[in-house]
N, C-alpha and C positions, 0 to 999 in steps of 0.2 A: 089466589088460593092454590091453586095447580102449581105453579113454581113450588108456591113453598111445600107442598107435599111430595114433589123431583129435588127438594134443595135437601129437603129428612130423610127422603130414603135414601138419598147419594151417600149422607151422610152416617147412616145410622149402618150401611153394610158397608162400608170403606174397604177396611179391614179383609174381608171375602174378595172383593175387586181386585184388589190392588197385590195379593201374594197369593203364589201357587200352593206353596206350602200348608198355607193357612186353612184354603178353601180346603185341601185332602185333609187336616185335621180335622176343618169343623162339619164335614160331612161322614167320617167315619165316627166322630164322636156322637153325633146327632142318633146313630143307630145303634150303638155300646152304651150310651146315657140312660139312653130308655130301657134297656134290658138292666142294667143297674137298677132303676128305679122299680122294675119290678121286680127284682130279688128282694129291697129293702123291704116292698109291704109284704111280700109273702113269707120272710125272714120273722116281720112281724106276727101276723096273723100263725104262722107255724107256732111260733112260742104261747101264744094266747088259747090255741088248742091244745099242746101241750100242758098249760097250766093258766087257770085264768087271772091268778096274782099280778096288781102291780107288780108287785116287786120285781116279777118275773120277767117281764116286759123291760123294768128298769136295770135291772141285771144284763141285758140282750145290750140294751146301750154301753152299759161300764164295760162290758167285752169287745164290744166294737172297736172304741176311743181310746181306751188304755193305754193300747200304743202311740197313739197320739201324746198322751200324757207322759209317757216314759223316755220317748226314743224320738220326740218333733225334732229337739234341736240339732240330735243326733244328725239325722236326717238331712236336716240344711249345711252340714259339713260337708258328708258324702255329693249330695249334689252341688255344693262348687269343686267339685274335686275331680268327678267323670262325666264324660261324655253324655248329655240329657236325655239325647235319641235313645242312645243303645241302653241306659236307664228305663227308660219308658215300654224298650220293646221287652224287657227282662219282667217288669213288672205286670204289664199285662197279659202278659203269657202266663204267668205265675197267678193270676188273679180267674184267669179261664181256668186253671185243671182246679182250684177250689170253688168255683160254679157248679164242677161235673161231678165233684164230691157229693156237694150239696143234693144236686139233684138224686144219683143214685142212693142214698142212704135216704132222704125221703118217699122215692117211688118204689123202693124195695120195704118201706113201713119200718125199718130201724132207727128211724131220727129218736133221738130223746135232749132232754134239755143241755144234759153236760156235750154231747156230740155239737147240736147248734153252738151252742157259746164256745166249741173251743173252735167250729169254724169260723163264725164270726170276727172273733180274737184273729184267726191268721190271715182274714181280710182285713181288719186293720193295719195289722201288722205290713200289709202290702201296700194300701196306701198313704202311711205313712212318707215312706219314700215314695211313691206314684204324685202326690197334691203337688209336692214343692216339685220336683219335675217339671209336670205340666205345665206350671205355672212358669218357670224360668225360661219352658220350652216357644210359649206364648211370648215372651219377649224375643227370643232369638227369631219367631217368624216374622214379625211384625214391625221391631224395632223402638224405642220408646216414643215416638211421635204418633204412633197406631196405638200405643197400648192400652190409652185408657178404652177406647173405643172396642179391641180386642175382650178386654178384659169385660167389658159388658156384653158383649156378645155370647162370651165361654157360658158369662150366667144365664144369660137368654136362652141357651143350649140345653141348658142345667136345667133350666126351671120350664121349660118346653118339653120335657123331658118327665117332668113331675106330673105336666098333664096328662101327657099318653101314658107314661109306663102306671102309673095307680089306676088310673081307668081299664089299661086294656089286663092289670094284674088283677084288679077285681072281678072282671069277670072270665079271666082261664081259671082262677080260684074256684070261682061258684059251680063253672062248667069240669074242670077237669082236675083241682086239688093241687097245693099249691108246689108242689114238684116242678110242672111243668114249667112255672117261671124260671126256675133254677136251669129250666136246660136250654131256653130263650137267651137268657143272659149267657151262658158259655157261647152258646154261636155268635153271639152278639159283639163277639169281642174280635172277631177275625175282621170285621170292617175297620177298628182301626189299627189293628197290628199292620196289615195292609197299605195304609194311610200310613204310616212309620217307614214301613219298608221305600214307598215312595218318592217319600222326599225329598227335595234336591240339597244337600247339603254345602253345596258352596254357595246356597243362595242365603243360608241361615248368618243373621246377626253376630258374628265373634263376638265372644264373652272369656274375660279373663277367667281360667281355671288355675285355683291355688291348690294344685298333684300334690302338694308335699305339707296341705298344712293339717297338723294333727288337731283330733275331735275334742280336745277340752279347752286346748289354747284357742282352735277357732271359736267353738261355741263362745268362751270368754271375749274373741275381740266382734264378734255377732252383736252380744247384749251388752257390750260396752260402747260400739256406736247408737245402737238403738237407745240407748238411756241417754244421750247426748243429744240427738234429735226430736226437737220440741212435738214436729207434727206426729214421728213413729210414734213415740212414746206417748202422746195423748189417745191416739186412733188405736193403738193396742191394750192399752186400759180400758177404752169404752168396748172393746169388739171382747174383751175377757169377760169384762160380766156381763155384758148383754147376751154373751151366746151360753156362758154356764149357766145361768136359770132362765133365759128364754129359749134357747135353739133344740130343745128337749122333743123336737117334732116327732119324734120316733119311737118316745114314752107318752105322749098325752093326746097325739091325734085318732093313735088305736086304743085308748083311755074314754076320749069324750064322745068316738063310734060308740064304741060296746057299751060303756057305763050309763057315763051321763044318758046319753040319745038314744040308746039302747036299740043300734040298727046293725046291720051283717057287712057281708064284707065284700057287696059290690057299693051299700052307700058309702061305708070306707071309702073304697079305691075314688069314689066323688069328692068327698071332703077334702081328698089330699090333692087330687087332680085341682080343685078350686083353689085352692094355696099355690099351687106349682102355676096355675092360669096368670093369679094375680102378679106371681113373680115373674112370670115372662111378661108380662105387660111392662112392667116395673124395669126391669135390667135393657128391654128396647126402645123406652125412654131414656133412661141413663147411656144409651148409645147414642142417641142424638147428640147429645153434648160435645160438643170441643175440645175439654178438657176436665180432669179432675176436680172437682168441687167439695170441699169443706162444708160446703152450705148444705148441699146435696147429701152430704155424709149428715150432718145434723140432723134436716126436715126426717130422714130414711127412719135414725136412730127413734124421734119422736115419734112416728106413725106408729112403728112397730109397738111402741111400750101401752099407745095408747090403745090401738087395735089387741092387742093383748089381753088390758084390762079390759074393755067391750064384751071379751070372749067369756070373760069370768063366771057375767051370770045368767049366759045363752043355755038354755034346754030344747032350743027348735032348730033340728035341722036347716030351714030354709033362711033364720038368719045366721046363723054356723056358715053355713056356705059363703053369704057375703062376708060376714068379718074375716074370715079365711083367706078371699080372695084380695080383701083391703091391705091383712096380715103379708101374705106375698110379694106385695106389691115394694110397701117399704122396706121389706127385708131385700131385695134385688138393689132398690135405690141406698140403702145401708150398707149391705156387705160388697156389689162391686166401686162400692166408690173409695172403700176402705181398703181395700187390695188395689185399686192405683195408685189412690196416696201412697201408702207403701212403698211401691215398688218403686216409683218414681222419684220418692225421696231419698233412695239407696243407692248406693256406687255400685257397679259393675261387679267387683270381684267378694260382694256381700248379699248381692242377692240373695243370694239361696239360701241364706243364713237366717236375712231378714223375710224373706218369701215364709220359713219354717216357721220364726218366732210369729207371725201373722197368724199360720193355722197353727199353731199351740193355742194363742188367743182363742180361734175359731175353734178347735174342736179339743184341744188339750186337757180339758175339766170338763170334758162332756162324760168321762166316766162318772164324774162324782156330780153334774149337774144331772144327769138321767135317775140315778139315785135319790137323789134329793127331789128331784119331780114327783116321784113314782111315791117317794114319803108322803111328801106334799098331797098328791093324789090320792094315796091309803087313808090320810088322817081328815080332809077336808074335800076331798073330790077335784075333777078336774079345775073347780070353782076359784079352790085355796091357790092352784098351781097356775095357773093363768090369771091372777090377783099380783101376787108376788114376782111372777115375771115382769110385768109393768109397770111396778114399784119400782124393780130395781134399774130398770133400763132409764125412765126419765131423770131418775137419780143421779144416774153414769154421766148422762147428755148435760146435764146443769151443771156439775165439774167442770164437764171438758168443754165448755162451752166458749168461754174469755180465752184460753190456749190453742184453741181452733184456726179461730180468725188472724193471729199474729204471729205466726209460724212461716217461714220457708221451706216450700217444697224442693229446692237447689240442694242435691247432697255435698257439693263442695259449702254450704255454709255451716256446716259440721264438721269440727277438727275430726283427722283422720288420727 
């Protein structure tokens, strides 16, 4: 039993051991993620004082994500095209002076709805270009024989992250109003520009960069391999509508606090914190694994739709908490196993193309899936809205189910 718990953790931090590079990312990220995390609920919780409408709420999402919907694919051109690092250090330096915004314009008491949503909107609009980055950036540390393992760790980071930053945002909210997340998050961010600056760059993986290939011809030869490949093209289908009517976390968990359960905004920060627990459990299980699983993308897919439906007709707290945590879980085993396949089923000099077209799937229709939550929510409660999420997601999974299993993840079995 001791071996095999030195055989999982050997296993499950490879990735940390074995690159310098990796270890300065996932320790400056580990301190930026969480100050993230508490911008998002105080981002929250800001628009819900300001007005207590869904809609309002649902509106904060379609600003966010828009740029995701407008400019993903855009996005995956530029990043095969420059340098990832010096992408990265543009980006979050860009992503700290509208933290500071944020913060002074709420501690100074002029926040109003149109000011959030157009900051909102220009934090999109940054990581837009920042997700596929990172993501490309995680292959250059690691190499593709680390990445699935990488790749569950970034989410274990993420969803570790879910636990502290909504816990410890619930309560400087309660204590001090929620400004002060906003100025958490700007410091937060100097641990990994730091981490970037670091870096040993002859130690990073070479990645073919196409400098000269323009934004519509790439995009077109992007989503012309992906239609070609059996495993993208199924995993990008189920990851599209499972994430536009279920990944609406950001319209219906500050929805079934206040409405449904009708609790403030340190049980908030718990509800979310318990989602984010169960997804770090979830993404450091899917590190143990060896390699990328189809199966694993399946079970993920199913948990979530049914953990979903379960939520539908909760009005207690204390079981909210566990479905939430159940909820996290699969979503960790779903979304990173969907971002290996991925990756690993893509040539070199399409990553970043195929890395985009992933989060378009992932968040590209979160404008119009927050919208439509926040409907859902208006007309039937969070009930209606977490009913319909898990309709649609076991739906997604029994398509892609037969094309799952009989796919090659080898991007040379995909005419070029």
């Amino acid at each position: 039993m001791t071996a095999l718990a030195i055989a999982l953790r050997g296993r499950t931090f490879r990735s940390i051991r074995r690159h310098r590079n990796y270890r300065l990312w996932f320790t400056g990220q580990l301190i930026s993620v969480a100050g993230t995390w508490m911008q998002n609920i105080a981002l929250a919780w800001l628009v819900i004082q300001l007005s207590s409408s869904p809609l309002a709420v649902g509106a904060l999402a379609f600003c966010r994500f828009l740029p995701f919907f407008l400019l993903s694919l855009v996005a995956g051109v530029v990043v095969d095209r420059v340098d990832t690092r010096r992408l990265l250090i543009a980006t979050q330096a860009t992503a700290m002076a509208v933290s500071v915004v944020l913060a002074v314009v709420t501690l100074a008491g002029v926040a109003t709805l149109p000011v959030v949503y157009a900051l909102a909107a220009l934090g999109g609009l940054i990581l837009v270009f920042d997700s596929p980055g990172r993501q490309t950036l995680t292959f250059q540390m690691v190499g593709p024989r680390e990445l699935p393992n990488a790749v569950a760790l970034n989410s274990g980071l993420f969803n570790a992250s879910r636990v502290i930053g909504p816990a410890l945002a619930g309560m400087l909210i309660a204590v001090a109003g929620v400004g002060f997340c906003f100025v958490v998050n700007a410091i937060s961010f100097l641990a990994v520009l730091i981490a970037l600056k670091e870096m040993r760059v002859e130690e990073l993986t070479p990645v073919i960069k196409s400098r000269d290939t323009r934004v519509l011809p790439g995009i077109r030869e992007g989503l012309a391999w992906s239609a070609r490949s059996p495993i993208a093209l199924t995993v990008l289908v189920v990851v599209t509508i499972v994430s536009t009517v279920g990944f609406n976390f950001n319209v219906l968990v500050p929805l079934l606090a206040s409405q449904t359960l009708d609790v403030g905004a340190w049980t908030f920060g718990v509800l979310s914190a318990s989602f984010g627990l169960g997804a770090l459990t979830g993404a450091l299980a899917t590190a143990t694994m060896r390699s990328a699983s189809p199966r694993t993308f399946a079970i993920g897919a199913v948990g979530f739709s049914l953990a979903m439906l379960a939520l539908a007709p909760v009005h207690t707290t204390g079981l909210a908490l566990v479905l939430l945590f159940v909820l996290g879980l699969a979503f960790s085993l779903f979304t990173a196993s969907a971002n290996a396949l991925v990756q690993l089923a893509s040539p070199d000099h399409l990553r970043g193309r195929v890395v985009s077209l992933y989060l378009f799937a992932f968040a590209g229709l979160a404008p119009i899936g927050g919208l439509v939550a926040a409907w859902l929510a208006d007309v039937g409660g969070t009930e209606l809205a977490f009913a319909v999420a898990g309709l649609s997601g076991l739906a997604a999974i029994a398509w892609a189910s037969r094309r799952l299993f009989h796919s090659s993840l080898d991007p040379a079995s995909v005419e070029a």
